[in-house]
C-alpha positions as CSV (number, residue, x, y, z in Angstrom):
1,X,121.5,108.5,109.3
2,X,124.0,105.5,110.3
3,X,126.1,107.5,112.6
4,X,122.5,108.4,114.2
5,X,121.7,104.5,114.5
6,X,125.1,104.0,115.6
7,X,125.3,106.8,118.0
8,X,122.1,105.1,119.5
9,X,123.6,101.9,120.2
10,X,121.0,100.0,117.5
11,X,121.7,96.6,118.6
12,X,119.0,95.0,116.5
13,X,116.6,95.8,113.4
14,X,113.1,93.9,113.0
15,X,111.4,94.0,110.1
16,X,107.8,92.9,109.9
17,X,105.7,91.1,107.1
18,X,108.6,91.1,104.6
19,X,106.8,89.2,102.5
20,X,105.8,92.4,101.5
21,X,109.3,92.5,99.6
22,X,107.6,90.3,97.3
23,X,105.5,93.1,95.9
24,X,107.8,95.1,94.3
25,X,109.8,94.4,91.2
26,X,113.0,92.3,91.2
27,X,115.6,95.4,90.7
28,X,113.4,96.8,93.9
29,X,113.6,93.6,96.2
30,X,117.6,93.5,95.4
31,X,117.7,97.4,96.0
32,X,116.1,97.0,99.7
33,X,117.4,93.2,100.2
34,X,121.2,95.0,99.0
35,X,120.3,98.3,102.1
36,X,119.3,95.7,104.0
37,X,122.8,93.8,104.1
38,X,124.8,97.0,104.2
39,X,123.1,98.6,107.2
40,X,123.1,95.2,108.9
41,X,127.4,95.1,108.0
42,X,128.1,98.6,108.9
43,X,126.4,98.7,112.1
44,X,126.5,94.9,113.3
45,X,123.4,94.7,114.0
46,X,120.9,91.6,114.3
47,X,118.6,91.2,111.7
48,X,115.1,89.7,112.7
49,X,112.8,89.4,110.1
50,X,108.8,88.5,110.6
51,X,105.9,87.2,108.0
52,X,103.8,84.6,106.5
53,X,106.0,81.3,104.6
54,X,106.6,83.7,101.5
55,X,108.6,85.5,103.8
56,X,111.4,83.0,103.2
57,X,111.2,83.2,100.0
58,X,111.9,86.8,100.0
59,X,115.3,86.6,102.1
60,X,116.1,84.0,99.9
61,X,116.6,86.7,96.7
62,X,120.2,87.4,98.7
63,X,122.6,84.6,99.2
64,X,124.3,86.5,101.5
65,X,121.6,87.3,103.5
66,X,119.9,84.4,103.5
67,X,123.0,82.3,104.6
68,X,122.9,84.9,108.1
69,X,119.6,84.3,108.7
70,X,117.6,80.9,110.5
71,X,113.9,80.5,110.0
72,X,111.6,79.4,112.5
73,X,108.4,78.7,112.3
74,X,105.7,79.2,114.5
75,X,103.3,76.2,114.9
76,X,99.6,76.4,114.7
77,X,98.5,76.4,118.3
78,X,96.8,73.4,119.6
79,X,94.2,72.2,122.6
80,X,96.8,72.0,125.7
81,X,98.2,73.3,128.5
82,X,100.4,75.2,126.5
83,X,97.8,77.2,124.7
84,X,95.7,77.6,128.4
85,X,98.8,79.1,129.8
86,X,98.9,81.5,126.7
87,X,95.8,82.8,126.7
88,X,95.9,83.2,130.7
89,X,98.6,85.5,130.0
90,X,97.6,87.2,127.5
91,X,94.1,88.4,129.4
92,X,96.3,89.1,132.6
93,X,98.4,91.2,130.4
94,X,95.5,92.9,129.5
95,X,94.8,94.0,133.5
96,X,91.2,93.4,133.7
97,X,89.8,94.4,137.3
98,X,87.8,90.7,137.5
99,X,89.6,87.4,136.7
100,X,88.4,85.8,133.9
101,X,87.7,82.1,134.9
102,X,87.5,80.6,131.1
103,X,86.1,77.2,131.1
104,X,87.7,74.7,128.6
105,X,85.2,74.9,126.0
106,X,85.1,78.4,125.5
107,X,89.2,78.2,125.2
108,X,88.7,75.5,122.3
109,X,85.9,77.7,120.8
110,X,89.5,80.4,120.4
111,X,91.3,77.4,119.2
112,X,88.4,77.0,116.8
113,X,87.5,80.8,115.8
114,X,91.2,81.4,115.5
115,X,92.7,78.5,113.6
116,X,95.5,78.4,116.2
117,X,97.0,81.1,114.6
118,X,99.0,82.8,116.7
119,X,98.2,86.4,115.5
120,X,94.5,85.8,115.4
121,X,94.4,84.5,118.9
122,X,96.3,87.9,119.9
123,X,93.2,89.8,118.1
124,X,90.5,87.9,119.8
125,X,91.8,88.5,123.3
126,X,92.6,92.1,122.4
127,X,89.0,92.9,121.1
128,X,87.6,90.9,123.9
129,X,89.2,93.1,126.7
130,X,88.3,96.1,124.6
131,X,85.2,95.1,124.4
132,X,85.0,94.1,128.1
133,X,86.3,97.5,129.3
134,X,83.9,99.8,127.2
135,X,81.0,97.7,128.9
136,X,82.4,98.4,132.4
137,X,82.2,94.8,132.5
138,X,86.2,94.2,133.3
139,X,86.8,90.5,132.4
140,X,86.4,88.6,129.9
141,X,83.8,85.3,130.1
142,X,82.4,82.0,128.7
143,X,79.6,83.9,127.1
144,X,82.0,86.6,125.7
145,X,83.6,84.1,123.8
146,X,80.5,82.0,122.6
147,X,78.9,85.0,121.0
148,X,82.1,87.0,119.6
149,X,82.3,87.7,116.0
150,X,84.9,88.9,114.3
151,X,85.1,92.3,112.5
């Protein structure tokens, strides 16, 4: 299986919620945290590893591993430019056929559904041009936002 990664050129291996590591019994999390390590030596790969603040805490059960990695943490969104510019992309990535002309309320009305969470905000804007797509309606507006609930 490594000469397969390495005949592939694997450059990089991203691990998402690894906080799940934190379910399984010590000798478990130090049998994957130990693979982990290995495949990351042997190959010389990157190591980029994604989750809620427990997430630390699981690297942490390796020295060694923990001493490659840096954390960063992503901060809770907040009402500004910034997080206008964010959600602007997001609905143009989601290639509606009408612009979507938010006004500023409905855009703190995300901030307040979503908690500023980055993930969350991802999920409203994805079910909202889901939702705009299957009604033929093709953008996402004020109204859309005021009255969406989530699942």
């Amino acid at each position: 299986m490594l000469n397969y990664l390495r005949d592939l050129g694997l450059r990089m291996i991203i691990i998402d919620e690894v906080h799940n590591l934190l379910s399984g019994t010590y000798r478990e999390q130090r049998r994957f945290l130990n693979m982990l390590r290995f495949i990351a030596n042997d190959l010389g790969v990157s190591l980029v590893c994604f989750g809620v603040n427990e997430a630390v805490d699981a690297l942490r059960g390796d020295v060694q591993l923990a001493r490659r990695m840096d954390e960063h943490l992503l901060p809770i969104w907040e009402d500004d430019a910034e997080f206008s510019r964010l959600i602007q992309t997001l609905i143009t990535a989601m290639q509606l056929k009408n612009a979507s002309n938010l006004r500023i309320s409905s855009l703190r009305r995300i901030l307040n559904i979503t908690g500023g969470v980055t993930s969350r905000i991802f999920t409203m804007i994805k079910a909202l041009a889901v939702e705009a797509i299957e009604t033929g309606e093709e953008q996402i507006t004020d109204d859309d936002i005021l009255n969406w609930q989530p699942t």
